[in-house]
TORSERO-982637 format. One record per residue (C-alpha): residue number from 1; residue in one letter; x, y, z. Coordinates in nm, 2 decimals, padded with zeros to 4 digits. Example, Ala and Ser with C-alpha at 12.3 -4.5 7.8 and 13.67 -1.06 7.14 Angstrom:
% TORSERO-982637
+-----+-----+--------+--------+--------+
|   n | res |      x |      y |      z |
+-----+-----+--------+--------+--------+
|   1 |   A |  01.23 | -00.45 |  00.78 |
|   2 |   S |  01.37 | -00.11 |  00.71 |
+-----+-----+--------+--------+--------+
//
This chain:
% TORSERO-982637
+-----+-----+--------+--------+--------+
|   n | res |      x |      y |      z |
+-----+-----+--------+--------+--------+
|   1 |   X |  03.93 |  02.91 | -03.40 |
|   2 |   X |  04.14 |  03.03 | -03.11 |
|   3 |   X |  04.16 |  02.90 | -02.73 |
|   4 |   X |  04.01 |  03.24 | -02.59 |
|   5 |   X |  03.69 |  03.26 | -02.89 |
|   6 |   X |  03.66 |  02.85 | -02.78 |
|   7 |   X |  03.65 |  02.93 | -02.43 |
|   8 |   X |  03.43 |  03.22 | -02.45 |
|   9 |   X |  03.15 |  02.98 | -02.67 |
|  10 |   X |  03.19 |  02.73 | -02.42 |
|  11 |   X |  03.13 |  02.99 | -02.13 |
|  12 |   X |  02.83 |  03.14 | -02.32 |
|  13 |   X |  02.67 |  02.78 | -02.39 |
|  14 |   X |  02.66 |  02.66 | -02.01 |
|  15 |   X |  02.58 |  03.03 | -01.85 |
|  16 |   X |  02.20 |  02.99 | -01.85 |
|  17 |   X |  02.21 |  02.62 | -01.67 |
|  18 |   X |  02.46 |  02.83 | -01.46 |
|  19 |   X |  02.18 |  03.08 | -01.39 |
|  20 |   X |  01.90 |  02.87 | -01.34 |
|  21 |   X |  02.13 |  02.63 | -01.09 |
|  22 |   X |  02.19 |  02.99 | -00.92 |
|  23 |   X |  01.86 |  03.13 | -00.91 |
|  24 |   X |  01.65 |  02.83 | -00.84 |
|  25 |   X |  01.86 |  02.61 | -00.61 |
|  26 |   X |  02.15 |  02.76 | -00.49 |
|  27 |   X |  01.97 |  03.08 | -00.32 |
|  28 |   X |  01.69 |  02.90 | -00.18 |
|  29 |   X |  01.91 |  02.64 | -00.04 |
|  30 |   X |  02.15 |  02.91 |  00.11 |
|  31 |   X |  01.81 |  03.09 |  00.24 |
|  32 |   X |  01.69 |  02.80 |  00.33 |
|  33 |   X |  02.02 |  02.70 |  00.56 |
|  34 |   X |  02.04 |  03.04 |  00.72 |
|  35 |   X |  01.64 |  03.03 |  00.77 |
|  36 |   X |  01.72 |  02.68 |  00.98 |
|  37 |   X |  01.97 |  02.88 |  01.23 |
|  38 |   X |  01.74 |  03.17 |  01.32 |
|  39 |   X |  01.58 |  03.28 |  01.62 |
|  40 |   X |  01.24 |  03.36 |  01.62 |
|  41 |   X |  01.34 |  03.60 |  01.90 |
|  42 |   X |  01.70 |  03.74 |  01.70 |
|  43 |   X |  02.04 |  03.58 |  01.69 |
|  44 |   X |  02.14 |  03.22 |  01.55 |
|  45 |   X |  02.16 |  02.88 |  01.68 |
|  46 |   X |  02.16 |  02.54 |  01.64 |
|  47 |   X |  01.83 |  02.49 |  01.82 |
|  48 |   X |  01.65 |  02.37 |  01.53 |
|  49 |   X |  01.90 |  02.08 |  01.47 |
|  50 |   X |  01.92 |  01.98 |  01.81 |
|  51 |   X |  01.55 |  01.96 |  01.86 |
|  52 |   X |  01.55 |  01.68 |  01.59 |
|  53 |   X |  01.83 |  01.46 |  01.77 |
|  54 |   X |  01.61 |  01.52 |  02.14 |
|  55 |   X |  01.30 |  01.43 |  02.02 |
|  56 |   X |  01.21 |  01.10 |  01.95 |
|  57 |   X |  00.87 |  01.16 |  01.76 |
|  58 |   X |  01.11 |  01.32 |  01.49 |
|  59 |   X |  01.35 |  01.07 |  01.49 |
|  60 |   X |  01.03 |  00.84 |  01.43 |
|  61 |   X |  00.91 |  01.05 |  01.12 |
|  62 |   X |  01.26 |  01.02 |  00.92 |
|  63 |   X |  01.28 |  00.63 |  01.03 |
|  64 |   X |  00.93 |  00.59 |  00.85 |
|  65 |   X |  01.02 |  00.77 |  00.57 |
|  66 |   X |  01.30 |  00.58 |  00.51 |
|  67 |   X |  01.08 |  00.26 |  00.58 |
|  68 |   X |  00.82 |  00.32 |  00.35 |
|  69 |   X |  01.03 |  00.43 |  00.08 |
|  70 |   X |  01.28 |  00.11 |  00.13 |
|  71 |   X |  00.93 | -00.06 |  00.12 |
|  72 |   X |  00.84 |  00.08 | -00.25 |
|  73 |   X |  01.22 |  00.06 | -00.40 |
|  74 |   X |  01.22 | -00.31 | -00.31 |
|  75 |   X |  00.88 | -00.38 | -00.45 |
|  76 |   X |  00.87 | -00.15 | -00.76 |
|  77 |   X |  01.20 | -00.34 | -00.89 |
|  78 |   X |  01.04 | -00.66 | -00.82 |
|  79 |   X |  00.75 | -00.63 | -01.03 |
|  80 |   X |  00.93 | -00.36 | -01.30 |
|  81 |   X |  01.20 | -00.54 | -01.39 |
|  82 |   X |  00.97 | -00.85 | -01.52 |
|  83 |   X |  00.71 | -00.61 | -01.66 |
|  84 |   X |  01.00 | -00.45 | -01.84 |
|  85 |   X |  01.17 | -00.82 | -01.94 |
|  86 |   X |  00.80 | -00.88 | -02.12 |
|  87 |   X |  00.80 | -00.54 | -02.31 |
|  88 |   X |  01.15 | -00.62 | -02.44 |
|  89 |   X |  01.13 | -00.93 | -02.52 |
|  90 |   X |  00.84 | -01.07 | -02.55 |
|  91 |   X |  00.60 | -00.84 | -02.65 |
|  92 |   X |  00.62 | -00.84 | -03.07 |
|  93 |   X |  00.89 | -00.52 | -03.18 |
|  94 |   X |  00.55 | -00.37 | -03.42 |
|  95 |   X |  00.31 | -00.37 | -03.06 |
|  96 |   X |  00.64 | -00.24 | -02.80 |
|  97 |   X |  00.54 |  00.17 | -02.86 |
|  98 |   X |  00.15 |  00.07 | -02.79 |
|  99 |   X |  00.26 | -00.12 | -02.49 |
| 100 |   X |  00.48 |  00.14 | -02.36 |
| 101 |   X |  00.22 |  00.38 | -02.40 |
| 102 |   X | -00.04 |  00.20 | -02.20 |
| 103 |   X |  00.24 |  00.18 | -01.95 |
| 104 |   X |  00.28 |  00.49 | -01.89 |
| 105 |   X | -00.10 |  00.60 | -01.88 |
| 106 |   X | -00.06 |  00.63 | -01.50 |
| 107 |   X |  00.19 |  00.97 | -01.56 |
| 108 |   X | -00.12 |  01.12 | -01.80 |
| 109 |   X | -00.34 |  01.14 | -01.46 |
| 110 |   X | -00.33 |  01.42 | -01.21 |
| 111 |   X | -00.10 |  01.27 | -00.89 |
| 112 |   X | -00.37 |  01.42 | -00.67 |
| 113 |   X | -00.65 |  01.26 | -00.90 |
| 114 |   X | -00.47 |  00.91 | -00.86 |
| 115 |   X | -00.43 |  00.90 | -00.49 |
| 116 |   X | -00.82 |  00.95 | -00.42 |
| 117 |   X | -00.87 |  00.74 | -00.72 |
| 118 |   X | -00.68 |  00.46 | -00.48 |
| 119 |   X | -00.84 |  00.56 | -00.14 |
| 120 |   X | -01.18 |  00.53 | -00.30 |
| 121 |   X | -01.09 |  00.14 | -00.39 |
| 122 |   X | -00.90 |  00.04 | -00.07 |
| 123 |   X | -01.19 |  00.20 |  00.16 |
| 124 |   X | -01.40 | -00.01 |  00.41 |
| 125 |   X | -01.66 | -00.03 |  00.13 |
| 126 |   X | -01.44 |  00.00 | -00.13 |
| 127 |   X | -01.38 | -00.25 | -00.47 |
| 128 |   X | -01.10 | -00.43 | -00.29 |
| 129 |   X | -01.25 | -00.51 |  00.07 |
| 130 |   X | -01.64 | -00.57 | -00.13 |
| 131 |   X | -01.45 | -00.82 | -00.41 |
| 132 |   X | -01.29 | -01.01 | -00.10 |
| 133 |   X | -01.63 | -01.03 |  00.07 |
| 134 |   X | -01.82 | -01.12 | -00.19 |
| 135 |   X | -01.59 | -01.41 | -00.24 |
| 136 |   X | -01.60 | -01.51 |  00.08 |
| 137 |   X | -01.20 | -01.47 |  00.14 |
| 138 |   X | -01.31 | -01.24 |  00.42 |
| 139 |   X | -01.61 | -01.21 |  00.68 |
| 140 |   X | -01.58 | -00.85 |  00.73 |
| 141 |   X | -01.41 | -00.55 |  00.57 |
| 142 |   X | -01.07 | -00.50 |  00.70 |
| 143 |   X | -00.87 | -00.16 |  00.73 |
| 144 |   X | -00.68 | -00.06 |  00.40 |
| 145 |   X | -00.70 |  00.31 |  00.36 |
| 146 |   X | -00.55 |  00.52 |  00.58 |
| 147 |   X | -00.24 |  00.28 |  00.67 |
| 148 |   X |  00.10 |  00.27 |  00.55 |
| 149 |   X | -00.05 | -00.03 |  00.33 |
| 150 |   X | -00.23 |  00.16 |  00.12 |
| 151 |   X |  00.04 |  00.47 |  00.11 |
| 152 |   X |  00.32 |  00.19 | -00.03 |
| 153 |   X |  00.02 |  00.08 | -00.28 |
| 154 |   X | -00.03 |  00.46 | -00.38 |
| 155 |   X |  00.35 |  00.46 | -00.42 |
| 156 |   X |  00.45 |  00.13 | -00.63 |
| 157 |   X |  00.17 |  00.19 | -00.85 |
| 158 |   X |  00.32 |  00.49 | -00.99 |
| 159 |   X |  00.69 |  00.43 | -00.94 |
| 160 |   X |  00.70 |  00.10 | -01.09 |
| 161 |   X |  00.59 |  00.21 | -01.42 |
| 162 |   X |  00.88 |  00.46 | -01.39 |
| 163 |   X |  01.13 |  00.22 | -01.28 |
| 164 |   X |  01.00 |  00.02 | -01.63 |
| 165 |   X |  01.12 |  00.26 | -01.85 |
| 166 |   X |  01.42 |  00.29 | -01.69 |
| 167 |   X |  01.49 | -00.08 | -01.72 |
| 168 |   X |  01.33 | -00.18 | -02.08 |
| 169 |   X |  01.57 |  00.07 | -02.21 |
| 170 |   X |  01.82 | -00.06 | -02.06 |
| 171 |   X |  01.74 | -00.40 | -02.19 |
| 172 |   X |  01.68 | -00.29 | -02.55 |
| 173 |   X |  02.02 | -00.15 | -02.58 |
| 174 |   X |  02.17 | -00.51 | -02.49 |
| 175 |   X |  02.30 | -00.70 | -02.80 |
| 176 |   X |  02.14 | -01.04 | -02.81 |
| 177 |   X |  02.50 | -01.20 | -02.86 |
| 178 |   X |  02.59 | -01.17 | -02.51 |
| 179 |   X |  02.27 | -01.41 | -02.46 |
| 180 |   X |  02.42 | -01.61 | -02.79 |
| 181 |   X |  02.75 | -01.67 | -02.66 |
| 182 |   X |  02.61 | -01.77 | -02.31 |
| 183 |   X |  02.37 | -02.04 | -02.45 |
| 184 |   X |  02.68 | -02.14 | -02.70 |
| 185 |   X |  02.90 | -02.17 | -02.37 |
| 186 |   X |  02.61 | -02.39 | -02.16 |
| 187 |   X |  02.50 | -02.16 | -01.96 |
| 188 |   X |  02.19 | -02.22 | -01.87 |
| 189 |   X |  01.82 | -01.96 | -01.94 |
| 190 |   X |  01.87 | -01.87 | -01.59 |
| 191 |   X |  02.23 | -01.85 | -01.50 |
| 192 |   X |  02.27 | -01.63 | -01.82 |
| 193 |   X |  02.06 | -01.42 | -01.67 |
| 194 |   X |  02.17 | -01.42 | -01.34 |
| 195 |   X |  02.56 | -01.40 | -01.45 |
| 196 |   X |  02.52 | -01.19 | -01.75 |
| 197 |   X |  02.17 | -01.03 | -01.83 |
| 198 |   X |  02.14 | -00.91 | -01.46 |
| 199 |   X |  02.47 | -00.75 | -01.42 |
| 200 |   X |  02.44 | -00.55 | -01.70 |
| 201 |   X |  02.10 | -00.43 | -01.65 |
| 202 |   X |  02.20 | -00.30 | -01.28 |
| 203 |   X |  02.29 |  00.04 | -01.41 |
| 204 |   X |  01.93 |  00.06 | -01.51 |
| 205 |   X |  01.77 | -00.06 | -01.29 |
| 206 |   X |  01.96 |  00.17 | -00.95 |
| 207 |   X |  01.90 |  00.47 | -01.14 |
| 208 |   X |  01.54 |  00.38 | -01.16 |
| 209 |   X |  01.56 |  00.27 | -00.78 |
| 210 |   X |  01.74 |  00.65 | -00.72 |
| 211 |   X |  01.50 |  00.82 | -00.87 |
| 212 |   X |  01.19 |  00.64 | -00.69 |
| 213 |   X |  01.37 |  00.66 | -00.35 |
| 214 |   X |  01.36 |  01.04 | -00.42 |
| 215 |   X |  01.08 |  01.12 | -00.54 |
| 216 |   X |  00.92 |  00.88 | -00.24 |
| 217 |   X |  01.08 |  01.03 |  00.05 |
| 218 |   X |  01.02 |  01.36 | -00.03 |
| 219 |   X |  00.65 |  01.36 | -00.12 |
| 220 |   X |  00.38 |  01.51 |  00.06 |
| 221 |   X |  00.07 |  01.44 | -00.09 |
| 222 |   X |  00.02 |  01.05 | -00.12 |
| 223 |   X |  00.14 |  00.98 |  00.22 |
| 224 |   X | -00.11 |  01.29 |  00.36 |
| 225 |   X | -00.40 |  01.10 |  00.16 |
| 226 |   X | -00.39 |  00.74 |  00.13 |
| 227 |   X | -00.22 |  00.68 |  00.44 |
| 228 |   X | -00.42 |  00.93 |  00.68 |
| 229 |   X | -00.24 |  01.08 |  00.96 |
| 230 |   X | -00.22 |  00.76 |  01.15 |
| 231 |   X |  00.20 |  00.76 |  01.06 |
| 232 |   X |  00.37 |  01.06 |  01.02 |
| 233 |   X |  00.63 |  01.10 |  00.78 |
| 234 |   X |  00.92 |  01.40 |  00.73 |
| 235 |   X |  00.73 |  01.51 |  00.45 |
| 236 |   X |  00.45 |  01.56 |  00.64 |
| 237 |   X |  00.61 |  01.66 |  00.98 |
| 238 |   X |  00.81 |  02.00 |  00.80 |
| 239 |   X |  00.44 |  02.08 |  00.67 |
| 240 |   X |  00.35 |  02.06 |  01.01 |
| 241 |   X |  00.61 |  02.32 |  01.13 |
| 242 |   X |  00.44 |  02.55 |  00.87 |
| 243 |   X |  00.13 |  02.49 |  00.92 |
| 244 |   X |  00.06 |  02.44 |  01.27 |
| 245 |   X |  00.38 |  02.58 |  01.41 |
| 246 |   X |  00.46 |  02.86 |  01.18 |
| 247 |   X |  00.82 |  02.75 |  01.30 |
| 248 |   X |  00.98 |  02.78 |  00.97 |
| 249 |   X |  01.35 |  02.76 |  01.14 |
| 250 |   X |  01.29 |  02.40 |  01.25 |
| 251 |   X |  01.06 |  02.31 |  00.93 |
| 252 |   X |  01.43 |  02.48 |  00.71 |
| 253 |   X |  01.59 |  02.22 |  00.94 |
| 254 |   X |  01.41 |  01.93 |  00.89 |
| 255 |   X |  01.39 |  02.00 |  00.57 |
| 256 |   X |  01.82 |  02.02 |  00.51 |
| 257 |   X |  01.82 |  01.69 |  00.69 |
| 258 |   X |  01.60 |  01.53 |  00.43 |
| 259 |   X |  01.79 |  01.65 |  00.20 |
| 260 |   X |  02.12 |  01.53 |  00.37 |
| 261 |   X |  01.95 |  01.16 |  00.37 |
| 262 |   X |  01.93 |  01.19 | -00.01 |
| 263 |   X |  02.24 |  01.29 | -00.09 |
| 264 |   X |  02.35 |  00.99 |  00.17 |
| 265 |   X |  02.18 |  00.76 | -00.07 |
| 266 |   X |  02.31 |  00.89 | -00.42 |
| 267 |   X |  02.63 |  00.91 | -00.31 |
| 268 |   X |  02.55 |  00.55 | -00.19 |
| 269 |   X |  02.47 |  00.45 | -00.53 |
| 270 |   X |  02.75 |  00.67 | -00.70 |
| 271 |   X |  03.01 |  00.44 | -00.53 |
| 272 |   X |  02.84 |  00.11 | -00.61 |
| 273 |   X |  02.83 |  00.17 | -00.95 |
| 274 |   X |  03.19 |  00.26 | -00.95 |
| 275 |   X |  03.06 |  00.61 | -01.13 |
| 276 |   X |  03.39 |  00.83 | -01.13 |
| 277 |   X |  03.32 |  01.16 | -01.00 |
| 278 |   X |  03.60 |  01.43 | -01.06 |
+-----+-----+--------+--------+--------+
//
Protein backbone atom coordinates (compact mmCIF):
# COMPACT_ATOMS: atom_id res chain seq x y z
CA UNK A 1 0.00 0.00 0.00
CA UNK A 2 1.31 3.37 -0.86
CA UNK A 3 2.12 6.56 1.47
CA UNK A 4 -0.70 8.74 -0.27
CA UNK A 5 -3.64 5.54 -0.15
CA UNK A 6 -2.10 5.21 3.76
CA UNK A 7 -2.49 8.73 4.38
CA UNK A 8 -5.81 9.16 2.81
CA UNK A 9 -7.25 5.93 5.24
CA UNK A 10 -5.75 7.59 7.96
CA UNK A 11 -7.45 10.96 7.13
CA UNK A 12 -10.82 9.22 6.38
CA UNK A 13 -10.62 7.20 9.82
CA UNK A 14 -10.16 10.43 12.22
CA UNK A 15 -12.46 12.97 10.02
CA UNK A 16 -15.76 12.30 11.94
CA UNK A 17 -14.05 12.85 15.61
CA UNK A 18 -12.63 15.78 13.52
CA UNK A 19 -16.22 16.84 12.85
CA UNK A 20 -17.83 16.21 15.97
CA UNK A 21 -14.68 18.22 17.87
CA UNK A 22 -15.73 21.00 15.18
CA UNK A 23 -19.34 21.08 15.39
CA UNK A 24 -19.86 20.48 19.08
CA UNK A 25 -16.95 22.26 20.80
CA UNK A 26 -15.07 24.27 18.77
CA UNK A 27 -18.02 26.61 17.38
CA UNK A 28 -19.72 26.94 20.60
CA UNK A 29 -16.61 27.67 22.37
CA UNK A 30 -15.62 30.38 19.61
CA UNK A 31 -19.42 31.65 19.92
CA UNK A 32 -19.24 31.37 23.24
CA UNK A 33 -15.81 33.71 23.47
CA UNK A 34 -17.13 36.33 21.08
CA UNK A 35 -20.70 36.22 23.00
CA UNK A 36 -18.35 37.19 26.34
CA UNK A 37 -16.92 40.51 24.53
CA UNK A 38 -20.29 41.95 23.30
CA UNK A 39 -22.17 44.83 24.04
CA UNK A 40 -25.63 44.66 24.85
CA UNK A 41 -25.71 48.16 23.39
CA UNK A 42 -23.11 47.25 19.97
CA UNK A 43 -19.38 47.14 19.93
CA UNK A 44 -16.91 44.82 22.04
CA UNK A 45 -15.25 45.02 25.28
CA UNK A 46 -13.70 43.50 27.94
CA UNK A 47 -16.39 44.60 30.41
CA UNK A 48 -17.57 41.19 31.13
CA UNK A 49 -14.06 40.10 32.36
CA UNK A 50 -13.43 43.02 34.25
CA UNK A 51 -16.66 42.91 36.18
CA UNK A 52 -15.42 39.45 37.53
CA UNK A 53 -11.95 40.82 38.92
CA UNK A 54 -14.10 44.18 40.56
CA UNK A 55 -16.49 42.35 42.18
CA UNK A 56 -15.92 40.51 45.10
CA UNK A 57 -19.19 38.43 45.39
CA UNK A 58 -17.84 36.76 42.11
CA UNK A 59 -14.55 36.28 43.12
CA UNK A 60 -16.48 34.53 46.20
CA UNK A 61 -18.48 32.15 43.94
CA UNK A 62 -15.23 30.68 41.99
CA UNK A 63 -13.32 30.52 45.63
CA UNK A 64 -16.29 28.12 46.78
CA UNK A 65 -16.31 26.24 43.91
CA UNK A 66 -12.96 25.48 44.15
CA UNK A 67 -13.55 24.87 47.95
CA UNK A 68 -16.16 22.50 47.80
CA UNK A 69 -14.77 20.64 44.96
CA UNK A 70 -11.14 20.40 46.78
CA UNK A 71 -13.48 19.25 49.61
CA UNK A 72 -14.97 16.17 47.60
CA UNK A 73 -11.52 15.22 45.64
CA UNK A 74 -9.83 14.90 49.05
CA UNK A 75 -12.61 12.86 50.53
CA UNK A 76 -13.75 10.67 47.58
CA UNK A 77 -9.98 9.32 47.35
CA UNK A 78 -10.03 8.76 50.96
CA UNK A 79 -12.80 6.45 51.20
CA UNK A 80 -12.34 5.01 47.23
CA UNK A 81 -9.19 3.99 47.34
CA UNK A 82 -9.81 1.44 50.47
CA UNK A 83 -13.28 0.55 49.01
CA UNK A 84 -11.38 -0.17 45.82
CA UNK A 85 -8.22 -2.12 47.88
CA UNK A 86 -11.34 -4.47 49.33
CA UNK A 87 -12.83 -5.24 45.77
CA UNK A 88 -9.40 -6.20 44.59
CA UNK A 89 -8.19 -7.94 46.97
CA UNK A 90 -10.17 -9.06 49.31
CA UNK A 91 -13.39 -9.60 47.96
CA UNK A 92 -13.22 -13.51 46.46
CA UNK A 93 -12.23 -13.21 42.24
CA UNK A 94 -15.96 -15.41 41.58
CA UNK A 95 -18.06 -12.36 43.78
CA UNK A 96 -15.69 -9.07 42.27
CA UNK A 97 -18.37 -8.48 39.01
CA UNK A 98 -21.46 -8.71 41.69
CA UNK A 99 -19.57 -6.30 43.91
CA UNK A 100 -18.71 -3.97 41.21
CA UNK A 101 -22.09 -3.95 40.20
CA UNK A 102 -23.64 -3.01 43.46
CA UNK A 103 -20.96 -0.34 43.37
CA UNK A 104 -22.01 1.22 40.76
CA UNK A 105 -25.90 1.09 41.49
CA UNK A 106 -25.65 4.85 42.42
CA UNK A 107 -24.84 5.77 38.25
CA UNK A 108 -28.38 3.51 37.50
CA UNK A 109 -30.35 6.40 39.40
CA UNK A 110 -31.52 9.70 37.89
CA UNK A 111 -28.77 12.57 39.28
CA UNK A 112 -31.75 14.72 39.93
CA UNK A 113 -33.65 11.62 41.62
CA UNK A 114 -30.44 11.19 43.94
CA UNK A 115 -30.00 14.62 45.08
CA UNK A 116 -33.76 14.91 46.57
CA UNK A 117 -33.25 11.35 47.53
CA UNK A 118 -30.35 13.04 49.92
CA UNK A 119 -32.12 16.25 50.91
CA UNK A 120 -35.14 14.15 52.02
CA UNK A 121 -32.58 12.20 54.57
CA UNK A 122 -30.40 15.17 55.71
CA UNK A 123 -33.76 17.41 56.41
CA UNK A 124 -34.65 18.84 60.02
CA UNK A 125 -36.90 15.72 60.24
CA UNK A 126 -35.15 13.72 58.15
CA UNK A 127 -33.52 9.86 58.83
CA UNK A 128 -30.17 11.37 59.85
CA UNK A 129 -31.11 14.25 62.27
CA UNK A 130 -34.40 11.65 63.83
CA UNK A 131 -31.65 8.51 64.09
CA UNK A 132 -29.32 11.02 66.15
CA UNK A 133 -32.27 12.04 68.33
CA UNK A 134 -33.55 9.12 68.93
CA UNK A 135 -30.21 8.00 70.27
CA UNK A 136 -29.83 10.68 72.27
CA UNK A 137 -26.46 11.99 70.46
CA UNK A 138 -28.41 15.12 69.91
CA UNK A 139 -31.18 17.23 71.79
CA UNK A 140 -32.51 18.90 68.88
CA UNK A 141 -32.32 18.63 65.10
CA UNK A 142 -29.53 20.50 63.71
CA UNK A 143 -29.16 22.13 60.12
CA UNK A 144 -27.94 19.59 57.35
CA UNK A 145 -29.73 20.36 54.20
CA UNK A 146 -29.29 23.31 52.51
CA UNK A 147 -25.51 23.80 53.56
CA UNK A 148 -22.36 23.18 51.85
CA UNK A 149 -22.42 19.93 54.19
CA UNK A 150 -24.88 18.33 52.62
CA UNK A 151 -23.84 19.53 48.91
CA UNK A 152 -20.12 17.83 49.55
CA UNK A 153 -22.38 14.63 50.92
CA UNK A 154 -24.44 14.88 47.60
CA UNK A 155 -21.05 15.07 45.85
CA UNK A 156 -18.72 12.17 47.45
CA UNK A 157 -21.52 9.87 47.36
CA UNK A 158 -21.52 9.71 43.73
CA UNK A 159 -17.93 10.53 42.89
CA UNK A 160 -16.45 8.06 45.08
CA UNK A 161 -17.91 5.26 43.47
CA UNK A 162 -16.43 6.67 40.30
CA UNK A 163 -13.10 7.30 41.62
CA UNK A 164 -13.45 3.22 42.67
CA UNK A 165 -13.43 2.11 39.41
CA UNK A 166 -10.84 4.14 38.38
CA UNK A 167 -8.64 2.71 41.14
CA UNK A 168 -9.65 -1.13 41.38
CA UNK A 169 -8.61 -1.26 37.80
CA UNK A 170 -5.74 0.08 38.41
CA UNK A 171 -4.99 -2.30 41.10
CA UNK A 172 -6.06 -5.40 39.22
CA UNK A 173 -3.66 -4.72 36.50
CA UNK A 174 -0.67 -4.86 39.23
CA UNK A 175 1.30 -8.12 39.17
CA UNK A 176 1.34 -9.56 42.72
CA UNK A 177 5.29 -9.99 42.35
CA UNK A 178 5.98 -6.49 42.99
CA UNK A 179 4.15 -7.24 46.50
CA UNK A 180 6.36 -10.74 46.40
CA UNK A 181 9.61 -9.33 45.97
CA UNK A 182 8.78 -6.48 48.61
CA UNK A 183 7.80 -9.04 51.37
CA UNK A 184 11.00 -11.19 50.07
CA UNK A 185 13.23 -7.91 50.58
CA UNK A 186 11.59 -7.06 54.37
CA UNK A 187 9.54 -4.58 53.55
CA UNK A 188 7.08 -4.44 55.71
CA UNK A 189 2.62 -4.80 54.73
CA UNK A 190 2.71 -1.12 55.08
CA UNK A 191 5.84 0.28 53.70
CA UNK A 192 5.18 -1.94 50.55
CA UNK A 193 2.39 -0.19 50.15
CA UNK A 194 3.43 3.11 50.85
CA UNK A 195 6.79 2.64 48.67
CA UNK A 196 5.54 0.43 46.01
CA UNK A 197 1.70 -0.27 45.90
CA UNK A 198 0.88 3.46 46.31
CA UNK A 199 3.18 4.87 43.71
CA UNK A 200 1.97 2.79 41.18
CA UNK A 201 -1.64 3.18 41.74
CA UNK A 202 -1.24 7.19 41.56
CA UNK A 203 -1.86 7.22 37.88
CA UNK A 204 -5.28 5.78 38.85
CA UNK A 205 -6.11 7.27 41.33
CA UNK A 206 -5.39 11.46 39.73
CA UNK A 207 -7.26 10.59 36.77
CA UNK A 208 -10.14 9.56 38.98
CA UNK A 209 -9.38 12.77 41.13
CA UNK A 210 -9.48 14.83 37.44
CA UNK A 211 -12.34 13.57 36.43
CA UNK A 212 -14.33 14.28 39.86
CA UNK A 213 -12.75 17.79 40.16
CA UNK A 214 -14.59 18.35 36.76
CA UNK A 215 -17.41 17.06 36.85
CA UNK A 216 -17.82 18.84 40.57
CA UNK A 217 -16.94 22.27 39.63
CA UNK A 218 -18.96 22.55 36.81
CA UNK A 219 -22.33 21.15 38.10
CA UNK A 220 -25.39 22.91 38.52
CA UNK A 221 -27.89 20.83 39.89
CA UNK A 222 -26.63 19.19 43.31
CA UNK A 223 -25.20 22.37 44.56
CA UNK A 224 -28.79 24.34 43.45
CA UNK A 225 -30.58 21.46 45.61
CA UNK A 226 -28.92 20.01 48.51
CA UNK A 227 -27.05 23.02 49.31
CA UNK A 228 -29.97 25.72 48.90
CA UNK A 229 -28.97 29.05 47.88
CA UNK A 230 -27.37 29.89 51.11
CA UNK A 231 -23.59 29.62 49.06
CA UNK A 232 -23.36 30.49 45.72
CA UNK A 233 -21.28 28.73 43.44
CA UNK A 234 -19.92 29.58 39.54
CA UNK A 235 -22.19 27.00 38.46
CA UNK A 236 -24.91 28.55 39.88
CA UNK A 237 -23.83 32.32 39.49
CA UNK A 238 -23.58 32.03 35.23
CA UNK A 239 -27.26 30.48 35.64
CA UNK A 240 -28.00 33.48 37.32
CA UNK A 241 -26.76 35.83 34.57
CA UNK A 242 -29.32 33.92 32.38
CA UNK A 243 -31.82 33.65 34.36
CA UNK A 244 -32.14 36.75 36.27
CA UNK A 245 -29.89 38.98 34.21
CA UNK A 246 -30.44 37.79 30.70
CA UNK A 247 -26.74 39.07 30.64
CA UNK A 248 -25.46 36.34 28.50
CA UNK A 249 -22.04 38.36 27.81
CA UNK A 250 -20.94 38.15 31.40
CA UNK A 251 -22.67 34.55 32.01
CA UNK A 252 -20.16 33.56 28.25
CA UNK A 253 -17.53 35.10 30.66
CA UNK A 254 -17.87 33.47 33.64
CA UNK A 255 -18.39 30.71 31.98
CA UNK A 256 -14.64 30.75 29.86
CA UNK A 257 -13.17 31.43 33.28
CA UNK A 258 -14.40 28.16 34.60
CA UNK A 259 -13.29 26.69 32.00
CA UNK A 260 -9.80 28.35 32.18
CA UNK A 261 -9.64 26.97 36.07
CA UNK A 262 -10.08 23.45 34.57
CA UNK A 263 -7.71 23.51 32.11
CA UNK A 264 -5.35 25.12 35.08
CA UNK A 265 -5.94 21.86 36.88
CA UNK A 266 -5.32 19.23 34.10
CA UNK A 267 -2.52 20.74 32.93
CA UNK A 268 -1.66 20.66 36.73
CA UNK A 269 -2.02 16.98 36.69
CA UNK A 270 -0.44 16.54 33.15
CA UNK A 271 2.93 17.77 34.60
CA UNK A 272 2.80 15.73 37.78
CA UNK A 273 2.38 12.68 36.12
CA UNK A 274 5.27 13.48 33.90
CA UNK A 275 2.56 12.76 30.89
CA UNK A 276 4.54 13.94 27.62
CA UNK A 277 2.44 16.09 25.55
CA UNK A 278 3.74 16.74 21.91
Amino acid sequence: MSQASTSRIGWASVTPALLWTLVFFVVPFVAMAVMSLTQKEGGFSLAAYAQFFQNPSYWRALVNSLEVTLIVTALSVILAYPFAWILAFIVPERWQRLALMLAVLPFWTSYVVRSYSWLLVLAEKGVVNSTLVNLGLLSEPVQIANTRAATVIGFVHFFVMLLTLTIFANLKQLSPNYRKAATDLGASGFQTFIHVILPLTLPGIMVGAFLTFVLAIGDYITPQILGGNNELLMPQLIMMQIGRRGDFASASALSLILMAVVTLAYLACARWLKIERA
